[in-house]
ROLUMTOR-60334 format. One record per residue (C-alpha): residue number from 1; residue in one letter; x, y, z. Coordinates in nm, 3 decimals, padded with zeros to 5 digits, m for minus. Layout:
REM residues N
REC  num  residuo        u        v        w
REC  NUM        A        X        Y        Z
...
REM end
This chain:
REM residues 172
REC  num  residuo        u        v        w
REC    1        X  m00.221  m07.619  m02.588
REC    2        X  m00.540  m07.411  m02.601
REC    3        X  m00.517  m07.044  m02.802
REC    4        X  m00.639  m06.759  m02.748
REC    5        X  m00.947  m06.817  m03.059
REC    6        X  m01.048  m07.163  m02.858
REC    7        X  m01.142  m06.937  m02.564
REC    8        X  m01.403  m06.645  m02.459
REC    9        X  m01.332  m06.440  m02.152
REC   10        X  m01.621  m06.475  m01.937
REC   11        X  m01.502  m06.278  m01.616
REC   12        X  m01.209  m06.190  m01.362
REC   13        X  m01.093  m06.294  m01.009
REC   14        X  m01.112  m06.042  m00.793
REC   15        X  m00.964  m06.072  m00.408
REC   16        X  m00.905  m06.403  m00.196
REC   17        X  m01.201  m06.428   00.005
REC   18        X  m01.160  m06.619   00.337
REC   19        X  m00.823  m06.825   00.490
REC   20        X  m00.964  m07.190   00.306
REC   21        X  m00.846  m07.069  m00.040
REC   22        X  m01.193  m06.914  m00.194
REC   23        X  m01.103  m06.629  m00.424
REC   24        X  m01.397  m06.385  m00.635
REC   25        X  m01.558  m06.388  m00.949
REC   26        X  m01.761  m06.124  m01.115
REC   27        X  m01.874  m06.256  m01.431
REC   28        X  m01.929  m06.029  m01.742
REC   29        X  m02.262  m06.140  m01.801
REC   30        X  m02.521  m06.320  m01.613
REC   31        X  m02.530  m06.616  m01.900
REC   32        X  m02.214  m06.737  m01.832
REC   33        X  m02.269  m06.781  m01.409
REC   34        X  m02.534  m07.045  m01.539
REC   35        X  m02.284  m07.225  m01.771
REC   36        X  m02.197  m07.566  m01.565
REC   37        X  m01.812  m07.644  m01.598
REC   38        X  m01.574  m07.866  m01.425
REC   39        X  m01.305  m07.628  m01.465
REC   40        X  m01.210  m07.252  m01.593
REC   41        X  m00.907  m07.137  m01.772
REC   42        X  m00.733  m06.877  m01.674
REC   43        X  m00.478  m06.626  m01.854
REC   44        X  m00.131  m06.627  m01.679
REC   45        X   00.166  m06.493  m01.920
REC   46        X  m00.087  m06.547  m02.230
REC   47        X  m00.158  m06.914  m02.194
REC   48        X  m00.456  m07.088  m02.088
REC   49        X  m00.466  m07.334  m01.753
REC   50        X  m00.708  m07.510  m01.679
REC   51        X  m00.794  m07.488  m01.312
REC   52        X  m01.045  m07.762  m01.145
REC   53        X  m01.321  m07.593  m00.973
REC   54        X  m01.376  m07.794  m00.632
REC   55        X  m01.659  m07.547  m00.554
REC   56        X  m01.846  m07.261  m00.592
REC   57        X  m02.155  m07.005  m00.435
REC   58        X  m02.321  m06.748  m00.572
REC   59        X  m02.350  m06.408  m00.413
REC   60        X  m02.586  m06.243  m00.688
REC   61        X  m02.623  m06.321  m01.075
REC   62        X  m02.289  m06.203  m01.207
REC   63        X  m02.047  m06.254  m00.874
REC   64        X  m01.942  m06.575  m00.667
REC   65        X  m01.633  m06.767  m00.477
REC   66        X  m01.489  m06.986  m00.613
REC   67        X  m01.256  m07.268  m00.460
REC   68        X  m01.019  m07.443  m00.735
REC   69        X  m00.857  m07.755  m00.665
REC   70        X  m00.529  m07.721  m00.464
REC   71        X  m00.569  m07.358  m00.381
REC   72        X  m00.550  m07.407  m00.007
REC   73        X  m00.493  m07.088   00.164
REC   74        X  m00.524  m06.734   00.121
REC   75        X  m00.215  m06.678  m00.008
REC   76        X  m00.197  m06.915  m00.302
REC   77        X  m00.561  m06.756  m00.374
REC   78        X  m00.451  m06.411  m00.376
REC   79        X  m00.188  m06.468  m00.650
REC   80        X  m00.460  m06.460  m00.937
REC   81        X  m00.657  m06.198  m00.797
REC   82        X  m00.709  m05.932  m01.160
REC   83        X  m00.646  m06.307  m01.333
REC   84        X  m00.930  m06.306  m01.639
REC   85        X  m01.155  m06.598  m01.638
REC   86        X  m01.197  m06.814  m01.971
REC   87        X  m01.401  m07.104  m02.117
REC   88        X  m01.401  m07.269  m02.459
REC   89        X  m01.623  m07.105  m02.698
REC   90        X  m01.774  m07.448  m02.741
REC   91        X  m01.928  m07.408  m02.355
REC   92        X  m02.058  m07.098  m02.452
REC   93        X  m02.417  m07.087  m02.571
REC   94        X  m02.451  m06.869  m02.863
REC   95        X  m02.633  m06.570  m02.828
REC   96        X  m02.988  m06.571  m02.915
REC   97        X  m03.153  m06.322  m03.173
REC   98        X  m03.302  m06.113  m02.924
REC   99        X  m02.994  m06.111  m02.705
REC  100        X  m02.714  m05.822  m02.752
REC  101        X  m02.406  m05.909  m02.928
REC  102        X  m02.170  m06.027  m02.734
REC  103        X  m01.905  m05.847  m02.858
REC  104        X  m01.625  m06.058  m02.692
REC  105        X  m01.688  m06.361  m02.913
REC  106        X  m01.525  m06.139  m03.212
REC  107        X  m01.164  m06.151  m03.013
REC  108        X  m00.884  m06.317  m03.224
REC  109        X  m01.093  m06.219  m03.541
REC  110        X  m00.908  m05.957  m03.813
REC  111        X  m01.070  m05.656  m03.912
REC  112        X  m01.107  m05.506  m04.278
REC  113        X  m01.237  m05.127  m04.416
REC  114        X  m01.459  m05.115  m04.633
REC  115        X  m01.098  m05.018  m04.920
REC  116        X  m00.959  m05.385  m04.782
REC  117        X  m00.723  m05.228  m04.597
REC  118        X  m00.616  m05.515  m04.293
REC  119        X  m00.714  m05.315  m03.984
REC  120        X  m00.563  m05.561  m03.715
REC  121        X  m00.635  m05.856  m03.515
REC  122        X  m00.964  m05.795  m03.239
REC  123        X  m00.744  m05.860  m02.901
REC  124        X  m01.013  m05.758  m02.667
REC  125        X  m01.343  m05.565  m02.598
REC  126        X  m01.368  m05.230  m02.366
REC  127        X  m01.681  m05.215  m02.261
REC  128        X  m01.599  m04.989  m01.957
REC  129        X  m01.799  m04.687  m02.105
REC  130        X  m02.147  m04.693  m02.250
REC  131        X  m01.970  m04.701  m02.621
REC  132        X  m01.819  m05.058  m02.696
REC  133        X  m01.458  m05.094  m02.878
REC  134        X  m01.318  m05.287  m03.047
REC  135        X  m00.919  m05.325  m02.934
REC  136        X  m00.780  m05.378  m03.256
REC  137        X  m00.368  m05.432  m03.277
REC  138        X  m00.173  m05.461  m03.576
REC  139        X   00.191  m05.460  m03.504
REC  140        X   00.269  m05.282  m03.211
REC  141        X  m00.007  m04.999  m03.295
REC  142        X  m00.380  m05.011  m03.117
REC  143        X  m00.661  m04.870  m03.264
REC  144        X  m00.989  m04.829  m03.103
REC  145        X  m01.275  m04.854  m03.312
REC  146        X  m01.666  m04.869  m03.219
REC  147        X  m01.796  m05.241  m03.235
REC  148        X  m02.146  m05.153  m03.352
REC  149        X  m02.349  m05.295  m03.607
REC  150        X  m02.390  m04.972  m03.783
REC  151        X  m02.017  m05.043  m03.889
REC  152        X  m02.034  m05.397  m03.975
REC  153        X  m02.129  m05.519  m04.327
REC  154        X  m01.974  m05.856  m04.356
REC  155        X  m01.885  m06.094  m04.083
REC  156        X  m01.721  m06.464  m04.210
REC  157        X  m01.702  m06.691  m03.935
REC  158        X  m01.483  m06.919  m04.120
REC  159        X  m01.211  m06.695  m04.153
REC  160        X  m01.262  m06.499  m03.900
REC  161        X  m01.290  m06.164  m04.066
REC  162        X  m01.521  m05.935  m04.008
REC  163        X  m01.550  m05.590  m04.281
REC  164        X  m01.682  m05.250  m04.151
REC  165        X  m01.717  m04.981  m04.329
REC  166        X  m01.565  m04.709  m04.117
REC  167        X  m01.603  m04.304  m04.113
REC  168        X  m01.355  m04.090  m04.276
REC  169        X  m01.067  m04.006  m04.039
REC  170        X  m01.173  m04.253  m03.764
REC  171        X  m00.882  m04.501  m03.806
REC  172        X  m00.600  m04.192  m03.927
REM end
């Protein structure tokens, strides 16, 4: 079974588009509409299927339709409409020094203060205003906390930690 650290979200369905079964895709970055796949996973209940994609056309850089592989009608489509859209990180090119973090790749990784304390796990990335957070959870509490690289002073891939060292009062 694939987890939630052998993925990267890399868009969402939107609406069914047609009566043959073609549903939307707005990608979160142009990159990964240029990433050639056989198939995309998508979330349903927290696990990861893998979907055959039978076809797809592009309506601008970031958007498309796609048709997956024994999604015949409208109706079938429109049942993952809001579904987010996954790869393996291993599809995913890394991001190139000139290239903004892509601050998604950090989900599933555990973040420390700067005084040790275990912040949480990273379970997703709001990037809905011009200030990216972090979605940190630890327990049943969320914190939101800037993902910035002022903040960030150690990041071990191997563990998957990465330590910021945080303003007084911004986690309290």
């Amino acid at each position: 079974m694939i987890t939630k650290d052998e993925v990267i979200r890399i868009g969402k369905l939107k609406k069914s588009h047609g009566i043959k079964g073609e549903i939307s895709l707005v990608f979160d970055k142009p990159v990964y509409a240029d990433i050639d796949t056989e198939f995309y996973f998508l979330d349903i209940d927290g696990i990861f299927v893998p979907f055959l994609l039978e076809e797809i056309s592009f309506t601008t850089d970031t958007s498309s339709r796609v048709k997956f592989e024994d999604i015949d009608d409208e109706a079938k489509a429109s049942q993952f409409a809001n579904l987010h859209v996954f790869l393996l990180r291993k599809q995913v090119p890394e991001a190139s020094d000139d290239d903004a973090y892509d601050w998604s790749f950090f989900i599933g990784y555990t973040v420390f203060d700067q005084h040790l304390r275990d912040l949480g796990v990273i379970e997703s990335v709001d990037s809905a205003t011009i200030n990216v957070l972090f979605v940190v959870m630890k327990g049943e509490e969320e914190r939101l906390i800037p993902a910035t690289e002022d903040f960030i002073f150690e990041i071990n891939d191997d563990k998957k930690i990465i330590r910021m060292n945080l303003p007084d009062g911004l986690i309290e």
